[in-house]
N, CA, C and O atoms as CSV, one atom per row, in Angstrom:
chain,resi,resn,atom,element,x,y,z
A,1,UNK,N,N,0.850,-1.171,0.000
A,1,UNK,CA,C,0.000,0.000,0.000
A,1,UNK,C,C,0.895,1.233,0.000
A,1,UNK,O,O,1.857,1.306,0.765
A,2,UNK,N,N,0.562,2.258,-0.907
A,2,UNK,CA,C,1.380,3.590,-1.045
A,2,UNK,C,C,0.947,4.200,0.080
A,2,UNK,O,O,-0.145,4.105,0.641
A,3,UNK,N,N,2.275,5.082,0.467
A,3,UNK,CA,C,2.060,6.123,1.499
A,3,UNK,C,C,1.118,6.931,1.653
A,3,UNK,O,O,0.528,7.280,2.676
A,4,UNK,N,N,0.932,7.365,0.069
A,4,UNK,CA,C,-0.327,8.165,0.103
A,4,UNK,C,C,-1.857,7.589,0.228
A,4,UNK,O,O,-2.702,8.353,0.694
A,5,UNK,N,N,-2.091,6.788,-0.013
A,5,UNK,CA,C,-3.038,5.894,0.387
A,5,UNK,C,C,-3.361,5.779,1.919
A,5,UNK,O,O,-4.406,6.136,2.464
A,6,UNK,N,N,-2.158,5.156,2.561
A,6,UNK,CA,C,-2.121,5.190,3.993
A,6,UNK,C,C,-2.482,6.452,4.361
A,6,UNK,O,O,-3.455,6.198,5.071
A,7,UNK,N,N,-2.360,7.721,4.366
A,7,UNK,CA,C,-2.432,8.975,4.645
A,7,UNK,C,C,-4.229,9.305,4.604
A,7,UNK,O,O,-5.048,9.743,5.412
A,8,UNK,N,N,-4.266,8.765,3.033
A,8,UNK,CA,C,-5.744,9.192,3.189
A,8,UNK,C,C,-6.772,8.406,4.058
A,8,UNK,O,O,-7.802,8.946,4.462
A,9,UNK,N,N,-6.426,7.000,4.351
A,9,UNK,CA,C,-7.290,6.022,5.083
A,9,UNK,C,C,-7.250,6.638,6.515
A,9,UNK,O,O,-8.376,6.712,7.007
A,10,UNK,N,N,-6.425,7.016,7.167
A,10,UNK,CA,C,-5.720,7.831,8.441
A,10,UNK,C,C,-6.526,8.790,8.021
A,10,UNK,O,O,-7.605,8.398,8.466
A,11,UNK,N,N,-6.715,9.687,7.519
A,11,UNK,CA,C,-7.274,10.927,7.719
A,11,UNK,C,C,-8.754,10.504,7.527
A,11,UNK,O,O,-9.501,11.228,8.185
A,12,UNK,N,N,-9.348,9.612,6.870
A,12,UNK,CA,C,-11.127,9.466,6.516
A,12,UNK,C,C,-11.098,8.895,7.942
A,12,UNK,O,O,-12.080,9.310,8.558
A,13,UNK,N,N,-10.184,7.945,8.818
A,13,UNK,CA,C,-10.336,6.995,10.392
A,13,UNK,C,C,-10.740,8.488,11.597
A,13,UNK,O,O,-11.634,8.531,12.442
A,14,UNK,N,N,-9.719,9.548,11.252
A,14,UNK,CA,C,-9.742,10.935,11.752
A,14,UNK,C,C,-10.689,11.608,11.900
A,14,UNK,O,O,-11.053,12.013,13.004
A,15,UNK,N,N,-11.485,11.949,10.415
A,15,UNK,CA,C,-12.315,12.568,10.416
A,15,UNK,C,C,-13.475,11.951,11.072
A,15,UNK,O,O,-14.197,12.518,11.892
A,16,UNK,N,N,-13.599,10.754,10.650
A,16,UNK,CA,C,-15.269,9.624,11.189
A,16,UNK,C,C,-15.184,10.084,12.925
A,16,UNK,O,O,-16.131,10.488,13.598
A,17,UNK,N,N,-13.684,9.872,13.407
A,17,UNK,CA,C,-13.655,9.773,15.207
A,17,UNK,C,C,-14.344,11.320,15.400
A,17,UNK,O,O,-15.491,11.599,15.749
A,18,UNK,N,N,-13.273,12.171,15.061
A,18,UNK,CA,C,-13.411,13.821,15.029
A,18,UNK,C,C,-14.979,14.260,15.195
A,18,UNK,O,O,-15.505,15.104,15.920
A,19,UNK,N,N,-15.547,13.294,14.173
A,19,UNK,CA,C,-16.851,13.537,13.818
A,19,UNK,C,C,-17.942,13.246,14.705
A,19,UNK,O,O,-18.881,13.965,15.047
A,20,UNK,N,N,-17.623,11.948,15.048
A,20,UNK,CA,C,-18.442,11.122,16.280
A,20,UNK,C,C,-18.133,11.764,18.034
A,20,UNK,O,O,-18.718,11.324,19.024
A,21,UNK,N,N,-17.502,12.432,18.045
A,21,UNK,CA,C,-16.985,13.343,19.174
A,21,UNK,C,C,-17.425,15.017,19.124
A,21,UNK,O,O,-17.238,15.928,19.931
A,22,UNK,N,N,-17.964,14.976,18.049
A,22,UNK,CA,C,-18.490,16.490,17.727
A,22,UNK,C,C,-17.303,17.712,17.804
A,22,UNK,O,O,-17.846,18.736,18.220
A,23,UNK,N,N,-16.273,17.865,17.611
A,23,UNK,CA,C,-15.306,18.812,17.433
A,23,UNK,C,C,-15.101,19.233,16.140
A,23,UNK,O,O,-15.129,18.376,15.256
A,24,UNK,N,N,-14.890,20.450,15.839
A,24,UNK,CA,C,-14.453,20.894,14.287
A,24,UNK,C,C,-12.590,20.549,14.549
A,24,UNK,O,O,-11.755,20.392,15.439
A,25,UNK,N,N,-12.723,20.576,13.333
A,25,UNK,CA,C,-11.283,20.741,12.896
A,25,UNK,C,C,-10.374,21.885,13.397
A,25,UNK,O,O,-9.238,21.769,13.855
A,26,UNK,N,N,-11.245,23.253,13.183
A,26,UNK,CA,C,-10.998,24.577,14.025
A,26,UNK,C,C,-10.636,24.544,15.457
A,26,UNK,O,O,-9.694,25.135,15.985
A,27,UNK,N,N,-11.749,23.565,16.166
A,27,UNK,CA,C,-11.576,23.301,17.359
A,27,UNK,C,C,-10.174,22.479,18.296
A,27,UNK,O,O,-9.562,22.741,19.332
A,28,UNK,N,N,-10.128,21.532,17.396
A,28,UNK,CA,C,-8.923,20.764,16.844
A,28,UNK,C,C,-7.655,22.065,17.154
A,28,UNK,O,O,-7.084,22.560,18.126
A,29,UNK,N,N,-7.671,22.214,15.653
A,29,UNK,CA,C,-5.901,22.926,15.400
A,29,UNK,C,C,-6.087,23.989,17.161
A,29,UNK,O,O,-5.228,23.714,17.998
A,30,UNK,N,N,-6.923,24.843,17.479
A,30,UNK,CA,C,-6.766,25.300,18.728
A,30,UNK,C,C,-6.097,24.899,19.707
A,30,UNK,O,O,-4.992,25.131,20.197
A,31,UNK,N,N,-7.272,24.023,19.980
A,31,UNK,CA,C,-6.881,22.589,21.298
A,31,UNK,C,C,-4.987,22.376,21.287
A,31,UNK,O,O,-4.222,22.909,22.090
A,32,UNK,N,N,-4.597,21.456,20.139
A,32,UNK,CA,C,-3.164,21.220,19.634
A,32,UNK,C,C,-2.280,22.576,19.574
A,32,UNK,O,O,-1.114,22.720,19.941
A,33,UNK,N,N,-2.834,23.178,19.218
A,33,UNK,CA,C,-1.464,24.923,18.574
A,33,UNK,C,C,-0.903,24.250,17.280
A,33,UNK,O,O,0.324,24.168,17.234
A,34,UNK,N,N,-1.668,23.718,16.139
A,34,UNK,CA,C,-1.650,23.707,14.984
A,34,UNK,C,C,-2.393,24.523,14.098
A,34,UNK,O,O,-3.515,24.914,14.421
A,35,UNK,N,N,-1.790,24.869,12.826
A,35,UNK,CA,C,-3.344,25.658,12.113
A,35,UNK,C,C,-4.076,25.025,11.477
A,35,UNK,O,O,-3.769,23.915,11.041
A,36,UNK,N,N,-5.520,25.744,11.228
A,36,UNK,CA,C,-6.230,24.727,11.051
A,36,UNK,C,C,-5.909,24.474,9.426
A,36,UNK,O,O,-6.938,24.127,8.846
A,37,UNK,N,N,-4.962,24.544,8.710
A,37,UNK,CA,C,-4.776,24.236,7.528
A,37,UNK,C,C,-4.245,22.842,7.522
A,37,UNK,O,O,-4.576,21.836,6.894
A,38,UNK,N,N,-3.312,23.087,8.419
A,38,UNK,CA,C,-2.334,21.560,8.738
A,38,UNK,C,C,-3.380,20.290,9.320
A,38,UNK,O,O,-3.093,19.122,9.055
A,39,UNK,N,N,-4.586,20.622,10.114
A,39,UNK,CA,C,-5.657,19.672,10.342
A,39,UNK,C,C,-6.466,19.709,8.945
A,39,UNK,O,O,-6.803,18.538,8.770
A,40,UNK,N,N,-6.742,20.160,8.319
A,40,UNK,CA,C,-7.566,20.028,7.375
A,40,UNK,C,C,-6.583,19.132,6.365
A,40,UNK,O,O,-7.378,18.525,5.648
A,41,UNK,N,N,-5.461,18.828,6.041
A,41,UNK,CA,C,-4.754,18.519,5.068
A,41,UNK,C,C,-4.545,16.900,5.647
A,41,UNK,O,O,-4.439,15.894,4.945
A,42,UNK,N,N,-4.520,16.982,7.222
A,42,UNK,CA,C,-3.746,15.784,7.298
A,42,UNK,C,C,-5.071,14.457,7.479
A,42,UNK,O,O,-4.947,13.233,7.439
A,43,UNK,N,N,-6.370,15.363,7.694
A,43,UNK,CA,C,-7.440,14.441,7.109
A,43,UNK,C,C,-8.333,14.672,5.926
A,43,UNK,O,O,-9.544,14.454,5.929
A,44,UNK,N,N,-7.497,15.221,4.712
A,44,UNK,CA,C,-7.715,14.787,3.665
A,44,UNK,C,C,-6.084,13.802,3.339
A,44,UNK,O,O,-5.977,13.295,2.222
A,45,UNK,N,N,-5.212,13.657,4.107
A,45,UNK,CA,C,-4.301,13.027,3.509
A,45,UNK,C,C,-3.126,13.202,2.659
A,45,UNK,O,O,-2.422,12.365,2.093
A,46,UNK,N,N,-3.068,14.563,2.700
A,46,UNK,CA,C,-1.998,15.332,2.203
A,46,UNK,C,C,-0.694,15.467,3.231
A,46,UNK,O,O,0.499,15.654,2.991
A,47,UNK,N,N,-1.268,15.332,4.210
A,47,UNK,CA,C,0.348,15.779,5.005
A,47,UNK,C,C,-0.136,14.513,6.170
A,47,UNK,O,O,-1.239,14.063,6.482
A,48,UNK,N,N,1.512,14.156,6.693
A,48,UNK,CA,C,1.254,12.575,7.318
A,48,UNK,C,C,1.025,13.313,8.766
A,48,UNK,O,O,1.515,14.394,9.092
A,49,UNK,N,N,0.054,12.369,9.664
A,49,UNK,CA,C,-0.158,12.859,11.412
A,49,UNK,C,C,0.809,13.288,11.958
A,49,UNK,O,O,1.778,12.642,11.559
A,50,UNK,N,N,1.103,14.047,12.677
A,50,UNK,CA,C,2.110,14.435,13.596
A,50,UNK,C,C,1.496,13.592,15.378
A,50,UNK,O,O,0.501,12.909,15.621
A,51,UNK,N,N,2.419,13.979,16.106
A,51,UNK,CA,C,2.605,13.583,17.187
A,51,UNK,C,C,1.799,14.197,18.286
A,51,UNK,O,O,1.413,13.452,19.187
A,52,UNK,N,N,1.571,15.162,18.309
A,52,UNK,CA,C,0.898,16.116,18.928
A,52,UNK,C,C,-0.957,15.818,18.233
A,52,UNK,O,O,-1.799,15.459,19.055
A,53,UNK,N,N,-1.240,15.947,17.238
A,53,UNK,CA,C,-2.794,15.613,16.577
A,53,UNK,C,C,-2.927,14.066,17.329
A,53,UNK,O,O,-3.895,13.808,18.046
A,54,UNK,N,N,-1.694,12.954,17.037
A,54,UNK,CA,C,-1.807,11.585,17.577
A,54,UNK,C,C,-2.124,11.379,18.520
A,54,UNK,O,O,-2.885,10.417,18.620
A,55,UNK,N,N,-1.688,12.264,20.007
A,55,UNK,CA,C,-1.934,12.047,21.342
A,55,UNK,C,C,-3.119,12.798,21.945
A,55,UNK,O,O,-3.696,12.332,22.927
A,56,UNK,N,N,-3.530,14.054,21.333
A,56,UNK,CA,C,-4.644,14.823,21.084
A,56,UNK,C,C,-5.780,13.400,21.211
A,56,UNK,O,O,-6.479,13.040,22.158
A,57,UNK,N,N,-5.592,12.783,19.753
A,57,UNK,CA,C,-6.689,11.710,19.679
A,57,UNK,C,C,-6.832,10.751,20.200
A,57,UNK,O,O,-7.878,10.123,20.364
A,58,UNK,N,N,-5.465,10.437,20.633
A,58,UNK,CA,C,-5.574,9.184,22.022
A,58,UNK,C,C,-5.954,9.711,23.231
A,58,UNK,O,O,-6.215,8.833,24.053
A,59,UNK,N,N,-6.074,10.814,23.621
A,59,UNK,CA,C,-6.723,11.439,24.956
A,59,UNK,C,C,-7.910,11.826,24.694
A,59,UNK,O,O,-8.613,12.332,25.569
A,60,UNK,N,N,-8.332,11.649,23.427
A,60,UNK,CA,C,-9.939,12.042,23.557
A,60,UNK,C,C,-10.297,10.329,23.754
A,60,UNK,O,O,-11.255,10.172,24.510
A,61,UNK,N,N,-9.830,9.295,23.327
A,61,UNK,CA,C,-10.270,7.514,23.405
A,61,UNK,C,C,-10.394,6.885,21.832
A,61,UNK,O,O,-11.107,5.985,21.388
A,62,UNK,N,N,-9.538,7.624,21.288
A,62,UNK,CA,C,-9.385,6.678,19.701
A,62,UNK,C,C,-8.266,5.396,20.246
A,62,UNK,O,O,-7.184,5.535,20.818
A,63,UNK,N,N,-8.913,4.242,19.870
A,63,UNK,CA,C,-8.125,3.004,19.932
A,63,UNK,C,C,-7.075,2.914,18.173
A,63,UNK,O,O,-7.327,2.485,17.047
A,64,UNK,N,N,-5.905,3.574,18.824
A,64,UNK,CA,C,-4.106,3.812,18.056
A,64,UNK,C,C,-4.447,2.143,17.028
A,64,UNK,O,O,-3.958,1.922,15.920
A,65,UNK,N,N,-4.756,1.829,17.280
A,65,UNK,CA,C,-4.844,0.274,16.252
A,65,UNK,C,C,-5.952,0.510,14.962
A,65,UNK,O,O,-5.629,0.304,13.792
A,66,UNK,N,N,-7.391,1.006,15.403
A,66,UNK,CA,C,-7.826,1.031,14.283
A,66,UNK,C,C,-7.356,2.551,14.038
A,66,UNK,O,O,-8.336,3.036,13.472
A,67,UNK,N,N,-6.926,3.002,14.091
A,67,UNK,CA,C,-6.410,4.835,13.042
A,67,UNK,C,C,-5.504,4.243,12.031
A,67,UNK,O,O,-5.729,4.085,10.831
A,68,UNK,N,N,-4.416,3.934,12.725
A,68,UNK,CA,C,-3.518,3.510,11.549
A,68,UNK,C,C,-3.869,2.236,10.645
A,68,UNK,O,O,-3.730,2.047,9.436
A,69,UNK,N,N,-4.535,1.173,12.002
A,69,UNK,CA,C,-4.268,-0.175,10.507
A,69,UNK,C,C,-5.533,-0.085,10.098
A,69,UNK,O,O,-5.745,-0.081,8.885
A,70,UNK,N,N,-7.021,0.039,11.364
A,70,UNK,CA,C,-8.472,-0.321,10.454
A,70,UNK,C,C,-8.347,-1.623,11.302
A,70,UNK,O,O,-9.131,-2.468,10.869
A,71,UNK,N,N,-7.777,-1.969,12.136
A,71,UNK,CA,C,-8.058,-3.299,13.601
A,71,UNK,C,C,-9.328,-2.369,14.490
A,71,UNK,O,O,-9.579,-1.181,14.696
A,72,UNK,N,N,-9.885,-3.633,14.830
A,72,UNK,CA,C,-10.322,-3.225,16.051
A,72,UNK,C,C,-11.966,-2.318,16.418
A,72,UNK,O,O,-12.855,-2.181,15.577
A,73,UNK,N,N,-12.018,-1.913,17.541
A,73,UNK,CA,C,-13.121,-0.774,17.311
A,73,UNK,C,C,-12.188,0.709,17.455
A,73,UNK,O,O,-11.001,0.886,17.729
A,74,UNK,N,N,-13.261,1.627,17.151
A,74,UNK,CA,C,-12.818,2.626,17.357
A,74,UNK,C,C,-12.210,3.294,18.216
A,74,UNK,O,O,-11.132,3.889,18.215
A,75,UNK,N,N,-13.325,3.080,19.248
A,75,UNK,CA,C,-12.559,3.570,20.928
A,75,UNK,C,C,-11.624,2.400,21.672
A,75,UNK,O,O,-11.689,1.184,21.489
A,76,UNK,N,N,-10.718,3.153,22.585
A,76,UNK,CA,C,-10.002,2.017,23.112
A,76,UNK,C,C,-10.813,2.189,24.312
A,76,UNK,O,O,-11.581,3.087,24.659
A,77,UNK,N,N,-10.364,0.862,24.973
A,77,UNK,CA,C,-11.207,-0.070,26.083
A,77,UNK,C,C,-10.421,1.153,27.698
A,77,UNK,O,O,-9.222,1.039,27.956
A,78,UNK,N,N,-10.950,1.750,28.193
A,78,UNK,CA,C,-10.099,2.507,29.170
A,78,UNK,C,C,-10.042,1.330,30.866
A,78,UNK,O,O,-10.814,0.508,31.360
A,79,UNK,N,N,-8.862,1.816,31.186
A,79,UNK,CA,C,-8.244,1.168,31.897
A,79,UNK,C,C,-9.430,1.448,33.368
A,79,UNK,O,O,-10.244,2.352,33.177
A,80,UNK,N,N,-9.499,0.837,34.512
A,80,UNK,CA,C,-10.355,1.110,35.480
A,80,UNK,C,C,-9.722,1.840,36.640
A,80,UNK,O,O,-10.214,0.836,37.155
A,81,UNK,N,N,-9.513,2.096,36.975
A,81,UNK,CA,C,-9.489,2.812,38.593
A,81,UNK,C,C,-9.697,2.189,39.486
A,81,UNK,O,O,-10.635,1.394,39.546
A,82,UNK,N,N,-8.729,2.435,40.560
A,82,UNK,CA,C,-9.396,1.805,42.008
A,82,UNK,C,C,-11.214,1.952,42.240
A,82,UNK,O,O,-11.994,1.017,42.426
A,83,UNK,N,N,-11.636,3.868,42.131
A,83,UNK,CA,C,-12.667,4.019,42.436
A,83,UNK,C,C,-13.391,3.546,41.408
A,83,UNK,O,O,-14.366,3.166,42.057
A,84,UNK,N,N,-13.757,3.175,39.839
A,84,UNK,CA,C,-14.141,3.263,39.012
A,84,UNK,C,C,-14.570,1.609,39.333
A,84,UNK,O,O,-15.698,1.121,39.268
A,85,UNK,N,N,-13.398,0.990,39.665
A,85,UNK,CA,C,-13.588,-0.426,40.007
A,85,UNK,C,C,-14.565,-0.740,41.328
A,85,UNK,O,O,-15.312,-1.718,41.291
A,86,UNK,N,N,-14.533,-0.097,42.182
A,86,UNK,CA,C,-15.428,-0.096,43.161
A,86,UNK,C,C,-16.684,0.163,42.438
A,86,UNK,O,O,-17.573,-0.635,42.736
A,87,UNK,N,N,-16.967,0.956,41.671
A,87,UNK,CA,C,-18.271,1.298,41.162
A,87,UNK,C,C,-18.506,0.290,40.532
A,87,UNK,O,O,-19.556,-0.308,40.766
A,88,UNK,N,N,-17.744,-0.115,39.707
A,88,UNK,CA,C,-18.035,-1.247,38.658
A,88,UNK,C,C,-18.409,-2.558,38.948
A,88,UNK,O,O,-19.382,-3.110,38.434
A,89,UNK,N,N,-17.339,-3.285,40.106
A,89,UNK,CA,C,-17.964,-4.492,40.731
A,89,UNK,C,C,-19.163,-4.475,41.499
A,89,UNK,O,O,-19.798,-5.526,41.595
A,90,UNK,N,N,-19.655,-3.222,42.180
A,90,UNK,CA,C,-21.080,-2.891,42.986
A,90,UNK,C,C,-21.793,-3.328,42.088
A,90,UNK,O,O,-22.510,-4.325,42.182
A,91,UNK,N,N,-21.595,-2.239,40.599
A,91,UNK,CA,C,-23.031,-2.779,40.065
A,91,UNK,C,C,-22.843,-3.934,39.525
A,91,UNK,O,O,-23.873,-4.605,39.467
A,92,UNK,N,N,-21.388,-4.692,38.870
A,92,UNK,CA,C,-22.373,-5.983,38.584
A,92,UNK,C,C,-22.387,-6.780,39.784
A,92,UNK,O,O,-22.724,-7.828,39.234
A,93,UNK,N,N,-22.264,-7.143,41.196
A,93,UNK,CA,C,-22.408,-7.740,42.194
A,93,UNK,C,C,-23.966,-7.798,41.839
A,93,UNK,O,O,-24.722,-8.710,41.503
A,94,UNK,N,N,-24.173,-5.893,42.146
A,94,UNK,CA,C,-25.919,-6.129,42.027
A,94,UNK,C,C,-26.749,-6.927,41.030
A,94,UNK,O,O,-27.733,-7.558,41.415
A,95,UNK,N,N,-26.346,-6.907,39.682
A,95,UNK,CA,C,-26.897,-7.380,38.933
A,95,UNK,C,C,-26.503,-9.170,38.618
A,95,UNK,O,O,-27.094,-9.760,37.713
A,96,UNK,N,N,-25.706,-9.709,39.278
A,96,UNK,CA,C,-25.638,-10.665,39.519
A,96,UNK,C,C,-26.822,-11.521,40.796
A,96,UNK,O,O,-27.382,-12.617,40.783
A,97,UNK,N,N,-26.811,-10.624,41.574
A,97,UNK,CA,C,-27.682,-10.772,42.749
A,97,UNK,C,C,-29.202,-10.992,42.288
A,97,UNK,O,O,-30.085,-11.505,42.975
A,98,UNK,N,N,-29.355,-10.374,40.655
A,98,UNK,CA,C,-31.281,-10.030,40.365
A,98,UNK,C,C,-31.049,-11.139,39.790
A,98,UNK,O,O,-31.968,-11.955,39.867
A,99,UNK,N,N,-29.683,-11.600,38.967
A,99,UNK,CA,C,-29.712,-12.959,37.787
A,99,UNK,C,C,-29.964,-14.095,38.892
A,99,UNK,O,O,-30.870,-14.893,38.648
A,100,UNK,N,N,-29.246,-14.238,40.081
A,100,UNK,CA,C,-29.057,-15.616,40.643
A,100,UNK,C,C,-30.843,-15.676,41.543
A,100,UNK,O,O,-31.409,-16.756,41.714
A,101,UNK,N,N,-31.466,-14.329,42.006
A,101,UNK,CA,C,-32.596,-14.443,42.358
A,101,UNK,C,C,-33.702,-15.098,41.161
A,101,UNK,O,O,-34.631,-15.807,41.548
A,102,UNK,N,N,-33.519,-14.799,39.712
A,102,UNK,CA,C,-34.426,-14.992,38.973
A,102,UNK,C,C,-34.378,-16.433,38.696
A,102,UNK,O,O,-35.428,-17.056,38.538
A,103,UNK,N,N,-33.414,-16.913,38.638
A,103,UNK,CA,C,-32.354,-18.381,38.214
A,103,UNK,C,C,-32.973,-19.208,39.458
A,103,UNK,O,O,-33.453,-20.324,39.260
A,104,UNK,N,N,-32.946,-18.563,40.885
A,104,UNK,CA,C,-33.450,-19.740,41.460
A,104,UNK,C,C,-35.285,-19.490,41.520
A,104,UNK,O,O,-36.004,-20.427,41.866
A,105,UNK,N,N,-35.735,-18.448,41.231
A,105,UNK,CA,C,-36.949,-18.746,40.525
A,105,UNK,C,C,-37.684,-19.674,39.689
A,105,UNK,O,O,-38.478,-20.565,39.994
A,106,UNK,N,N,-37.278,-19.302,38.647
A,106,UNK,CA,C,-37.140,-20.094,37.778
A,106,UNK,C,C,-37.064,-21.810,38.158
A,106,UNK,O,O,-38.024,-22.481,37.778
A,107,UNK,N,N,-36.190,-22.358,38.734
A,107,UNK,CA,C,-35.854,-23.373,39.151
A,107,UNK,C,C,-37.499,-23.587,40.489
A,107,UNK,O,O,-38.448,-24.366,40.408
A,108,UNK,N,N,-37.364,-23.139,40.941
A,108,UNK,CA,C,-38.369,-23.703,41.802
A,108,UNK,C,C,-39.422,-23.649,40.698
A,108,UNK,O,O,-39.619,-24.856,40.558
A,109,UNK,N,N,-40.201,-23.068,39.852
A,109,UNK,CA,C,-41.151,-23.579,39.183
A,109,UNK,C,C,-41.074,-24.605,38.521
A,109,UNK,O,O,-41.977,-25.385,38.219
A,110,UNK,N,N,-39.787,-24.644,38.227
A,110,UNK,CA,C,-39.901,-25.949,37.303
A,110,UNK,C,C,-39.610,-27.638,38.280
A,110,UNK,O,O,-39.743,-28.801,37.900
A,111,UNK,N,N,-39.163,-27.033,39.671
A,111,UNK,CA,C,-39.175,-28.677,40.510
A,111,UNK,C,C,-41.071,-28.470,41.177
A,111,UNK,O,O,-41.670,-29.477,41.555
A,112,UNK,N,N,-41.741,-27.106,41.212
A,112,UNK,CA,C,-43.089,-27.540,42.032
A,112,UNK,C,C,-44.207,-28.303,40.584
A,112,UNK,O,O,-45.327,-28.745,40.837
């Protein structure tokens, strides 16, 4: 695959995320301290990502695998937190608690 090819697939992966996150491009080159010419070019594929647009988009939750290759989903999977994890095992504890109540429901109708 030509470089330029790669460039443009990277910039249409760019624009779709960009898009699904609701930010302009304007908003973009700001955010970074790029102009917005250099964002507009590098998702049409004219000029290759820089480093700064790259980490920009990994701190908003683009999963770095599908931008460049087209693996994967879009967003990456974010890591948990102590507190985040506390929240997280509560609720599925809880919702384990409604499955195993319904499960032995269930079961008693079908032994009466």
């Amino acid at each position: 695959m030509s470089e330029e090819i790669k460039r443009i697939e990277v910039g249409i992966r760019i624009t779709e995320f960009r898009d699904s996150i609701n930010v302009t491009q304007r908003a973009v080159s700001e955010e970074i301290g790029i102009a917005y010419q250099s964002v507009n070019k590098i998702e049409k594929g004219g000029l290759r990502i820089n480093e700064d647009y790259t980490r920009w988009l990994y701190e908003k939750g683009i999963n770095l695998n599908w931008l460049f290759f087209g693996d994967g989903n879009m967003l990456r999977h974010e890591r948990i937190d102590g507190e985040n994890l506390s929240e997280f095992t509560s609720s599925i504890d809880g919702k384990l608690d409604k499955s195993l109540d319904i499960l032995l429901q269930l079961k008693k109708r079908l032994i009466d």
